[in-house]
C-alpha positions as CSV (number, residue, x, y, z in Angstrom):
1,X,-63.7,-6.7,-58.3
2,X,-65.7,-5.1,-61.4
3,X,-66.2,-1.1,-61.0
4,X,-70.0,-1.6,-60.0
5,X,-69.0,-4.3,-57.5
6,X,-69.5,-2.8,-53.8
7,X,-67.5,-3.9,-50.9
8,X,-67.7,-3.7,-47.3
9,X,-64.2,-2.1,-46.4
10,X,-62.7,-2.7,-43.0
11,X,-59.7,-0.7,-41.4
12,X,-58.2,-1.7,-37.9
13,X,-55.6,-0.8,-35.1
14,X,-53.4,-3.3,-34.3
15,X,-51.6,-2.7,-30.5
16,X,-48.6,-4.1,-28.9
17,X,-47.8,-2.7,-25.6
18,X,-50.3,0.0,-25.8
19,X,-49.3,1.2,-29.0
20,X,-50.5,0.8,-32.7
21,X,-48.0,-1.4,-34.2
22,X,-50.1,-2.3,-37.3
23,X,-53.0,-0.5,-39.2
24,X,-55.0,-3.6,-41.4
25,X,-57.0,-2.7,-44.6
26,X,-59.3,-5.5,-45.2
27,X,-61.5,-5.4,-48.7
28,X,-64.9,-7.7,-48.1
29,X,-67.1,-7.7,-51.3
30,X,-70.5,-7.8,-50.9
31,X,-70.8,-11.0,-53.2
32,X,-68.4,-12.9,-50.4
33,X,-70.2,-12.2,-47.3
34,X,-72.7,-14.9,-47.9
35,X,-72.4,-18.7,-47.2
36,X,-69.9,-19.7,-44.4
37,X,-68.5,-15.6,-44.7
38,X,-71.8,-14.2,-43.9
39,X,-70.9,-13.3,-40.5
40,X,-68.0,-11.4,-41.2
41,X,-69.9,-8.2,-42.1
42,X,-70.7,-7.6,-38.5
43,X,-67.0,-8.4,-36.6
44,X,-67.6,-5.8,-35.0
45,X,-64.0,-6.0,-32.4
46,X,-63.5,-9.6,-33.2
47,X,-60.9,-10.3,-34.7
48,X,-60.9,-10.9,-38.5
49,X,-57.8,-13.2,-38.6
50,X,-59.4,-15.7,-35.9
51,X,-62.1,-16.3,-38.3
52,X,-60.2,-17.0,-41.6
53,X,-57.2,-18.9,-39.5
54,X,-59.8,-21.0,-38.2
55,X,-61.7,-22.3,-41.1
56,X,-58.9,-25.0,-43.1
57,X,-60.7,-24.9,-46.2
58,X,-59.8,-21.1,-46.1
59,X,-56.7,-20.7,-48.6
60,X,-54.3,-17.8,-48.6
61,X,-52.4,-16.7,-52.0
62,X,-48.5,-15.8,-51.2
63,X,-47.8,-12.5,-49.8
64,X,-47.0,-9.4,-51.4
65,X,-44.9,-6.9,-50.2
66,X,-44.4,-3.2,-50.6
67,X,-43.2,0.1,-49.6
68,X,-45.6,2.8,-49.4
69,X,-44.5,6.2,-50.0
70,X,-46.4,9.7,-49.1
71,X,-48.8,9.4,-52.2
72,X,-50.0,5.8,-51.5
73,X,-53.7,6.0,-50.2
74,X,-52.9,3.7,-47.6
75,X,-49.7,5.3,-46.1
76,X,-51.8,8.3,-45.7
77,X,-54.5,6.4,-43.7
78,X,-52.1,4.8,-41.6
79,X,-50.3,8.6,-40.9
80,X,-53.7,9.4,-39.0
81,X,-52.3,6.9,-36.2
82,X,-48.2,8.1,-36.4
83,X,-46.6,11.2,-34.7
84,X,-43.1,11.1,-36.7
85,X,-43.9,11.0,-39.9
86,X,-41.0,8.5,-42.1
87,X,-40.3,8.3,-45.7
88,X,-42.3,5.1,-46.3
89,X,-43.9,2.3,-44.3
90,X,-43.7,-1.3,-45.5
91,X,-46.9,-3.1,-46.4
92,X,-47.9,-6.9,-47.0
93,X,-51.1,-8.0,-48.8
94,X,-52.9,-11.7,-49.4
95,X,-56.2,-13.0,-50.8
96,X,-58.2,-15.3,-48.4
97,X,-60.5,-17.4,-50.3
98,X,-63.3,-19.9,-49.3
99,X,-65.7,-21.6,-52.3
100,X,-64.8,-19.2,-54.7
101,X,-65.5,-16.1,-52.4
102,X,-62.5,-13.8,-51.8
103,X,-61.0,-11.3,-49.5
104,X,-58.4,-8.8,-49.4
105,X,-56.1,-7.9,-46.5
106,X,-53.5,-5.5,-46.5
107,X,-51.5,-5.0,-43.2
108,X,-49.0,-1.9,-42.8
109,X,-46.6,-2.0,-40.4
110,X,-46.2,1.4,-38.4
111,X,-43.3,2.9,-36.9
112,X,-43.9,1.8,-33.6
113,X,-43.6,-2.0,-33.7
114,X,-39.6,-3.0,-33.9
115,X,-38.3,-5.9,-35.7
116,X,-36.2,-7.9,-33.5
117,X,-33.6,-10.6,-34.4
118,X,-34.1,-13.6,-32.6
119,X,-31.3,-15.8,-32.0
């Protein structure tokens, strides 16, 4: 996005067994929520996932991962939502993008939700 560009910027709680497990940063700009996206400005609870998972002319770049430290905007938003407070959370980002409109989604994973092994 260009400095000027504005963006409608979404942040949601994520539960698993009546905890927040997950605290998702989504970046909508205002240029993308036209066309087939117009509707995602006013999700409201839905879910944003359901909409972008559905549609398979949406494409998703790779992943990125990253561990977010005390002076990382992010980890600090997510901190609103922890008790303990740990050295760094680990975050993963991807771009979403439908006819040239793009958006971005960054999940951070909170203390709270435990990585099994499955076997």
């Amino acid at each position: 996005m260009a400095v000027n560009d504005s963006a409608q910027v979404r942040e949601v709680l994520l539960y698993g067994n009546g905890r927040p497990v997950v605290f998702a940063h989504s970046v909508l700009p205002r240029r993308s929520l036209h066309g087939e996206w117009r509707g995602l400005a006013g999700l409201g609870n839905k879910p944003l996932g359901a909409v972008l998972f559905a549609n398979p002319k949406v494409k998703r770049t790779p992943l990125s991962y990253k561990k977010l430290t005390a002076n990382h905007a992010l980890y600090r938003e997510a901190m609103r939502y922890v008790a303990s407070k740990p050295e760094y959370l680990w975050a993963r980002r991807s771009i979403f993008s439908l006819n040239c409109a793009s958006i971005m989604v960054t999940e951070v994973f909170l203390p709270s939700l435990s990585f099994r092994t499955l076997s």
